[in-house]
N, C-alpha and C positions, 0 to 999 in steps of 0.2 A: 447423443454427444453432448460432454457439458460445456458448457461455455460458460466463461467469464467476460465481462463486457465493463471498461472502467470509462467516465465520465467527471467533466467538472474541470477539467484543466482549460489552460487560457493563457494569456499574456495579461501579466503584472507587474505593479509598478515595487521598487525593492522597501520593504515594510509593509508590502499587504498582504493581504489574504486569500486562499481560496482552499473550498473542500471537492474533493474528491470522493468518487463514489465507487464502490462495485458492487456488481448484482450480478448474477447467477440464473441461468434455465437448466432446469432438467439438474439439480442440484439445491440440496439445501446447506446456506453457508452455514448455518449453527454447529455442522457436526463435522465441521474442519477448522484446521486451524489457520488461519488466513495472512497474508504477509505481503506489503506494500514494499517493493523494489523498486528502483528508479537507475537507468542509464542515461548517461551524460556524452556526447559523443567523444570519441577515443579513450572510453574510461569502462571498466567492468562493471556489469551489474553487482549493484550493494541493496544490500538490505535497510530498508528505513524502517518500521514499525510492526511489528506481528504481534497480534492477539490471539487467544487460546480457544481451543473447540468451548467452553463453556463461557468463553469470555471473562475470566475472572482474572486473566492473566494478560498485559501489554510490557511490550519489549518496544526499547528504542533504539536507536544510534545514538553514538554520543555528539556527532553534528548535528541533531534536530530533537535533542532533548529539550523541554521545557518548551519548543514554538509548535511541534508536532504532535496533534491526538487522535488516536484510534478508537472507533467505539464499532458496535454492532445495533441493527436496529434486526432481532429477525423475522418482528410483523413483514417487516419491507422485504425480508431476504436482502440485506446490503450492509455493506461495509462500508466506512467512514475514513475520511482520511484530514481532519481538520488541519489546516499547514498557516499558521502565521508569523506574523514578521520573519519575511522571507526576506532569500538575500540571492545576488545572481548566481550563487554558488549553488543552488537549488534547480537551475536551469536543467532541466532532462525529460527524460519519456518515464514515466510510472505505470507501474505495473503492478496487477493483483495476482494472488498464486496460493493456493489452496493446497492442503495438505493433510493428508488424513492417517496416514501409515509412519512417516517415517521423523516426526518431528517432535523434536522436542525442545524444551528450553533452550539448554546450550548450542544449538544447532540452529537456531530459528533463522538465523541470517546467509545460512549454505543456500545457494540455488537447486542442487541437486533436492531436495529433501521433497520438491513442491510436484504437486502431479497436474495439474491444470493451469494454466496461464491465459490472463488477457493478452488484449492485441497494443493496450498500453494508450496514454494519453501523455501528449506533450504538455509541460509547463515552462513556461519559459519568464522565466524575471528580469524586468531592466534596471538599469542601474539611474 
């Protein structure tokens, strides 16, 4: 069974920092393509960042362009989720979700597309 397993959230003060991690058993992240979601309560899950099975490719929102970066390390088998100068509009559960079949560019932010899901990590920003 593969699991995804995300890490690294906390509570923050609004302008800082904090990265976010997913790692993966029984799975190698390199040969999917990988995408950082986040729900906010009473709100749908949205897509924040996806990176490509080769990693030569990242997608943003345009609410966390320029403060949020995705990278890949896959010595580590992990994904990255670097998130600064945050603001409390950022407050929600994050989620990693891997995708190997059905994704593409234009599509990277559909939840449907993704075949494995973490169980998500809260962030939460104060103000």
């Amino acid at each position: 069974q593969v699991q995804l397993v995300e890490s690294g959230g906390g509570l923050v003060q609004s302008g800082g920092s904090l990265r976010l991690s997913c790692t993966a058993s029984r799975f190698t992240l390199d040969a999917a393509a990988i995408t950082w979601f986040r729900q906010a309560p009473g709100k749908e899950r949205e897509g924040v960042s996806s990176i490509s099975s080769g990693g030569d490719k990242t997608y943003y929102a345009d609410s966390v362009k320029g403060r949020f970066a995705i990278s890949r390390d896959n010595a580590a088998n992990t994904i990255y989720l670097q998130m600064d100068n945050l603001t409390p509009e950022d407050t929600a559960v994050y989620y990693c979700a891997s995708a190997t079949t059905w994704w593409f560019p234009s599509v990277w932010s559909e939840v449907n597309v993704y075949d494995y899901w973490g169980q998500g990590t809260q962030v939460t920003v104060s103000s």
